[in-house]
C-alpha positions as CSV (number, residue, x, y, z in Angstrom):
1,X,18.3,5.5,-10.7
2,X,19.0,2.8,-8.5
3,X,16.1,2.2,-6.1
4,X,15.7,4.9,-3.4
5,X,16.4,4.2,0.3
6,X,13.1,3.8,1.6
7,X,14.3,5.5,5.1
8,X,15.4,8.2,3.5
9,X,12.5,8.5,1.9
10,X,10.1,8.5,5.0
11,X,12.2,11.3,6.6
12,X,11.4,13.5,3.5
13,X,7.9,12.8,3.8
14,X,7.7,12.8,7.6
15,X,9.2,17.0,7.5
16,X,7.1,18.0,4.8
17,X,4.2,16.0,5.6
18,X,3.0,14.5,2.8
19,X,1.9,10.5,2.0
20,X,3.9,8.5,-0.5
21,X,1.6,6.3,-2.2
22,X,2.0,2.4,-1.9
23,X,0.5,0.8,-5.0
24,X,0.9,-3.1,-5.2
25,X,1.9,-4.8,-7.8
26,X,1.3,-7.9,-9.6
27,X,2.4,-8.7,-13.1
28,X,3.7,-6.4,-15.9
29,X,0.8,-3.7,-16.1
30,X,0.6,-2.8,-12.9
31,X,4.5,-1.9,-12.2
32,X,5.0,0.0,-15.5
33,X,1.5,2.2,-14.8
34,X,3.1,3.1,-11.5
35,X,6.8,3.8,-12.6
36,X,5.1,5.6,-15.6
37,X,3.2,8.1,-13.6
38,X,5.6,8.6,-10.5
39,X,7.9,9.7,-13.3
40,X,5.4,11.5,-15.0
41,X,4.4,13.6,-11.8
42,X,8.0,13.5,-10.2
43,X,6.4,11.6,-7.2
44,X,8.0,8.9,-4.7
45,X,6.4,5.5,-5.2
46,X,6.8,2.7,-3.6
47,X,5.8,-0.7,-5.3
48,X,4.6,-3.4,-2.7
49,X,3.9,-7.3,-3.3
50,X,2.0,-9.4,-0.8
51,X,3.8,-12.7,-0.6
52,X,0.3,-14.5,-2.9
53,X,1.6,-11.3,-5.3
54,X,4.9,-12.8,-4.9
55,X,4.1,-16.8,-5.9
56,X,2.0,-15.4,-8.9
57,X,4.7,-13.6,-10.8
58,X,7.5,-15.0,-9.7
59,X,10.0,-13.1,-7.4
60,X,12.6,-13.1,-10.0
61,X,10.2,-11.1,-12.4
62,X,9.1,-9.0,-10.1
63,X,12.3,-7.5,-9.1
64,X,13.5,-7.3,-12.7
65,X,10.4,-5.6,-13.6
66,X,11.1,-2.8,-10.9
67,X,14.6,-2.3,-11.7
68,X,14.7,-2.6,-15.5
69,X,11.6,0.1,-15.3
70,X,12.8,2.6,-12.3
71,X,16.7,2.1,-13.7
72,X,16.4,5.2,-15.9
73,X,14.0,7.5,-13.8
74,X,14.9,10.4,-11.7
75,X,11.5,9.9,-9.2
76,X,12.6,7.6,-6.1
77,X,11.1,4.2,-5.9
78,X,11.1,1.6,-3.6
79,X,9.8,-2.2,-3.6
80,X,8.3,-3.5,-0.1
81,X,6.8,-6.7,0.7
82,X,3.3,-6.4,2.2
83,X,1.9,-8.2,5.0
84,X,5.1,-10.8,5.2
85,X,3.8,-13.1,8.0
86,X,6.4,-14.9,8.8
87,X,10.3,-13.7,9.4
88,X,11.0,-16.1,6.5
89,X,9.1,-13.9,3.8
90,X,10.8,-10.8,5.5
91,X,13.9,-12.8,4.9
92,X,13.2,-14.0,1.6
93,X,12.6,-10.9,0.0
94,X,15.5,-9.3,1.6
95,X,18.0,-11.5,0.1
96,X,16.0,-10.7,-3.7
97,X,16.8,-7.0,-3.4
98,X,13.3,-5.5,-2.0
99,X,14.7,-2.6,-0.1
100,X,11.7,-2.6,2.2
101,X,9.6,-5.1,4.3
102,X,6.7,-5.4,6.3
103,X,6.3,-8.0,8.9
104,X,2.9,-8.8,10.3
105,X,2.6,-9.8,13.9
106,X,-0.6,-7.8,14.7
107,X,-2.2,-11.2,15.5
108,X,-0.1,-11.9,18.3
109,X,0.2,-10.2,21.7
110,X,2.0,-7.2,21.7
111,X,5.3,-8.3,23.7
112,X,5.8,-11.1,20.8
113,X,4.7,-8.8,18.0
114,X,7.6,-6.5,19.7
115,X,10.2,-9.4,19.7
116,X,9.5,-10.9,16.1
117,X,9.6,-7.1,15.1
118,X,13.1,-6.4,16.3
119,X,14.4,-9.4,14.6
120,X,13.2,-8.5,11.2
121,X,14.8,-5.2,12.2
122,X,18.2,-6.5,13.2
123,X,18.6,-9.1,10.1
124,X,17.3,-6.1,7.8
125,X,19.7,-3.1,9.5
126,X,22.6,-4.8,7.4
127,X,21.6,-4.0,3.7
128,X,19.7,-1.1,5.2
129,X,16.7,-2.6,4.7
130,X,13.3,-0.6,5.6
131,X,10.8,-1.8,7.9
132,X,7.3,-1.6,8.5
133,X,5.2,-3.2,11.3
134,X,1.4,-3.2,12.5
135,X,-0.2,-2.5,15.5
136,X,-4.2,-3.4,16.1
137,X,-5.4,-4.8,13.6
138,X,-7.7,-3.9,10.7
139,X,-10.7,-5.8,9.6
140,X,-11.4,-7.1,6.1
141,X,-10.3,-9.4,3.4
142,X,-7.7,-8.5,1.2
143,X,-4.9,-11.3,-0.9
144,X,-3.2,-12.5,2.3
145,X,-5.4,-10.7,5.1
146,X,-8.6,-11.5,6.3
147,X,-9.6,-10.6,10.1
148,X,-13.7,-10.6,10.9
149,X,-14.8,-7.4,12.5
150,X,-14.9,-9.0,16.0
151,X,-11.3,-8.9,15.4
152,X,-10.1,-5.8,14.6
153,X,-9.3,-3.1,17.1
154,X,-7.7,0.5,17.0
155,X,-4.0,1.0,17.8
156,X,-3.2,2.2,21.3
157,X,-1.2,5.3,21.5
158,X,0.4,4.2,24.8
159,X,1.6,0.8,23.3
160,X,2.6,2.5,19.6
161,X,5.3,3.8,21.8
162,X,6.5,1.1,23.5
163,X,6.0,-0.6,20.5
164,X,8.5,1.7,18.5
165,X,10.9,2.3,21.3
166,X,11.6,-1.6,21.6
167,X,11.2,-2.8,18.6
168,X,13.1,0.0,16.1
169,X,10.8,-0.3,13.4
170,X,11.3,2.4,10.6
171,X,7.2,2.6,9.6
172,X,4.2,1.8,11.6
173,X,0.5,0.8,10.1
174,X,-1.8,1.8,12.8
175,X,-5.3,0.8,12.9
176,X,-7.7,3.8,12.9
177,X,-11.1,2.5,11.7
178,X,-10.3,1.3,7.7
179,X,-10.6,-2.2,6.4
180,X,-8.8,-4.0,4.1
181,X,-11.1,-5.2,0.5
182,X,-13.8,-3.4,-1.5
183,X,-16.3,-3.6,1.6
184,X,-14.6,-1.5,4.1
185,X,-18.1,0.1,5.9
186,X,-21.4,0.0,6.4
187,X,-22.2,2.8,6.8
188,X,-20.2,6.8,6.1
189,X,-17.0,6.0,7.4
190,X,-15.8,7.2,10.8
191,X,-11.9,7.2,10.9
192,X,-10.1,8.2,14.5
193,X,-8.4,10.9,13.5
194,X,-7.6,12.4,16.9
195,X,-5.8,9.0,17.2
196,X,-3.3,9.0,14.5
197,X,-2.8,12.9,15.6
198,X,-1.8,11.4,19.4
199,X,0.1,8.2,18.0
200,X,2.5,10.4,15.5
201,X,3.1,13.1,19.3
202,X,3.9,9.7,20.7
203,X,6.1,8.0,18.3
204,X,7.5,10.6,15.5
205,X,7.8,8.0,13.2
206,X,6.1,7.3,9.7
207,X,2.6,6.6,10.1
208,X,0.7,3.8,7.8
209,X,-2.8,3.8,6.5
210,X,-3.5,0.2,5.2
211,X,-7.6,-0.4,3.4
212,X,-7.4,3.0,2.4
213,X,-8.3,3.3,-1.4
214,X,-11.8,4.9,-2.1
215,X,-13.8,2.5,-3.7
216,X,-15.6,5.3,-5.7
217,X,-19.1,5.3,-7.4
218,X,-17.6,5.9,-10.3
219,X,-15.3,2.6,-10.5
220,X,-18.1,0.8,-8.8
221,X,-21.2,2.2,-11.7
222,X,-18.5,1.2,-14.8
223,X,-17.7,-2.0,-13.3
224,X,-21.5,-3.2,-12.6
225,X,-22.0,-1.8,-16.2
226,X,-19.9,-4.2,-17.3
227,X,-21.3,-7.2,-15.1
228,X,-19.3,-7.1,-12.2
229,X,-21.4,-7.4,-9.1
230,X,-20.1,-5.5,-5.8
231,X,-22.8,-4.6,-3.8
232,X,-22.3,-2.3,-0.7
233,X,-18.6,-1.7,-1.7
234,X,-17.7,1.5,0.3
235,X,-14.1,3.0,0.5
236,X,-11.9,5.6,2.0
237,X,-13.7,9.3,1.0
238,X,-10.7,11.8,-0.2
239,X,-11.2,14.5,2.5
240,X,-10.2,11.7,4.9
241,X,-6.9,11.3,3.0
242,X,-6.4,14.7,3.2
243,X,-7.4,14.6,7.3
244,X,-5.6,11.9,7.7
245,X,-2.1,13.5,6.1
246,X,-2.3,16.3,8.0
247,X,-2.4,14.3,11.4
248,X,0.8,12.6,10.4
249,X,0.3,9.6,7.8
250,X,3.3,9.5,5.5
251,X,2.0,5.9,3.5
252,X,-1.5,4.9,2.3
253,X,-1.6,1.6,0.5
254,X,-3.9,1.5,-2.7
255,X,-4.9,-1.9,-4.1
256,X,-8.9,-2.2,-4.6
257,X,-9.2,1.0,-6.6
258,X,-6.1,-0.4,-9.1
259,X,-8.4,-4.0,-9.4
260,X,-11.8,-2.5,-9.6
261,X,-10.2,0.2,-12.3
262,X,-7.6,-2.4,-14.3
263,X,-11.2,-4.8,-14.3
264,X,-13.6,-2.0,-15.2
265,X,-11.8,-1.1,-18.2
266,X,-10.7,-4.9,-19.4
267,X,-14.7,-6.0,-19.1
268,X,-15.7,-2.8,-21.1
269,X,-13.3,-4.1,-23.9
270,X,-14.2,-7.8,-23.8
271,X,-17.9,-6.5,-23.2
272,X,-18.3,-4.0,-26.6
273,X,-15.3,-5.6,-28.8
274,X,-16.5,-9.8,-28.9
275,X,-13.9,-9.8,-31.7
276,X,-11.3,-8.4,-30.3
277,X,-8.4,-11.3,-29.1
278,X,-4.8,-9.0,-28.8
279,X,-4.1,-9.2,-25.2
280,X,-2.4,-6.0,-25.4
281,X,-5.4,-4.2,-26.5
282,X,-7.6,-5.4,-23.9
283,X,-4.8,-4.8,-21.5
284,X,-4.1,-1.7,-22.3
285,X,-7.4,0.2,-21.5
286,X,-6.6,-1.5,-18.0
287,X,-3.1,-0.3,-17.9
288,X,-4.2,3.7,-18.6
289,X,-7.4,2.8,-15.8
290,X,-4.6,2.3,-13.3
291,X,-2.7,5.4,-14.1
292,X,-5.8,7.8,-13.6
293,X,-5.9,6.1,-10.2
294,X,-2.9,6.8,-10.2
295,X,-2.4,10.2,-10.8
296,X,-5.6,10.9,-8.3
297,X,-3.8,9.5,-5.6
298,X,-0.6,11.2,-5.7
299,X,-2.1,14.6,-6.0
300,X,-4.3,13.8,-2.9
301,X,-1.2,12.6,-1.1
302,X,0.4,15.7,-1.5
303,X,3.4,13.8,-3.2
304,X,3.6,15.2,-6.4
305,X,6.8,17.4,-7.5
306,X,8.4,15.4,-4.0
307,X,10.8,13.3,-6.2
């Protein structure tokens, strides 16, 4: 099918409440693991690039990727650009055919985060064009984000709905105690639940968990078996997803668990087959990695049999 209407697809998820699963993409792997599985599990997916994502593969390929892949499924997809920081990448990625995009003015103060907002909305409502904002502002490095911990700062309930009210935004990523990259905490992992409970009474809207994916012990102990080195890595534990769902989430990004799992499996090929030189066979392992993340996530999410 064509790809989905991303709108459309948010007021699904918002009156059954359930998450749809963002899993970014970067080269030819990654988007056929997702399309594979969402199909697979009759899931909604949506496919984001961040705009380093983007100058890596290529827009072009990108987008051909998605729609030579999702042209023959019956599961809903959408592509979104992640953490566009300027209304030029909102723009840009508009005019190739992503059918959603997220604009990033979290950095700035919250009447010009408003007014950027609403003109990424207005130049967007023409192609019907979904899009996501941020308010607060998460901590951690991740491809085109990196904000030190003195930094971040939860989201406001009182100025989530101002924020929505004015601006028109379709999706908002709230800030409720995760962090972008492999090293989200220090210590067990406190997330504001009570918060996204208040901001979703306030707003209504689809809610957005961004440095959410779990970092487990298990993709951490095959990668350092292989000789990858992440010490204190720490993610998102799954009874938090399913907390966190319940309170009103409707999209949690997953991008560290894809890498660690796509580099755990590559490094155990390269590592116990020295002879081994087809790409496609040290590729592949990576490829099926991804999908078990995959498939994980979506059942967690409460997304699967919701295409």
């Amino acid at each position: 099918m064509p790809l989905a209407s991303l709108i459309k697809m948010y007021e699904k998820a918002v009156k059954q409440s359930y998450a749809i699963p963002q899993f970014n993409v970067n080269n030819l792997e990654f988007v056929q693991a997702a399309l594979e599985v969402a199909e697979e599990l009759k899931a909604p997916v949506i496919l984001a690039a961040s705009t380093s994502a983007i100058k890596y593969a290529g827009i072009e390929y990108l987008m051909a990727m998605v729609r030579a892949g999702s042209a023959k499924m019956t599961a809903p997809v959408a592509i979104h650009l992640d953490h566009g920081a300027r209304v030029e990448d909102a723009k840009m990625c508009i005019d190739a055919g992503f059918n959603s995009v997220m604009i990033d003015a979290s950095k700035e103060p919250l009447d010009e985060n408003i007014r950027i907002t609403r003109e990424v909305v207005r130049m967007a409502a023409a192609k019907g064009v979904c899009v996501e904002a941020e308010l607060g502002r998460l901590g951690g490095i991740e491809d085109d984000v990196q904000v030190s911990e003195h930094e971040a700062f939860l989201t406001d309930p009182d100025e989530a709905q101002r924020f929505v009210r004015e601006s028109g935004v379709h999706a908002l990523a709230i800030a409720v105690g995760t962090s972008h990259g492999a090293y989200k905490f220090k210590h067990e992992p406190k997330l504001a639940m009570d918060r996204i409970s208040e901001i979703k009474k306030r707003t209504g809207i689809a809610l957005v968990l961004h440095g959410a994916s779990g970092v487990t012990k298990e993709l951490l102990d095959k990668a350092a078996r292989y000789g990858a080195q992440l010490p204190g890595a720490m993610g998102v534990p799954d009874a938090a997803y399913k907390d966190a769902v319940a309170r009103g989430i409707n999209k949690i990004n997953i991008d560290t668990d894809l890498r660690l799992a796509f580099m755990g499996a590559v490094r155990e090929v390269l590592t116990t087959k020295p002879s081994e030189f087809d790409p496609r066979k040290i590729l592949g392992p990576g490829k099926e990695a991804i999908k078990e993340q995959m498939r994980n996530k979506i059942r967690l999410f409460g997304c699967a049999g919701k295409g």
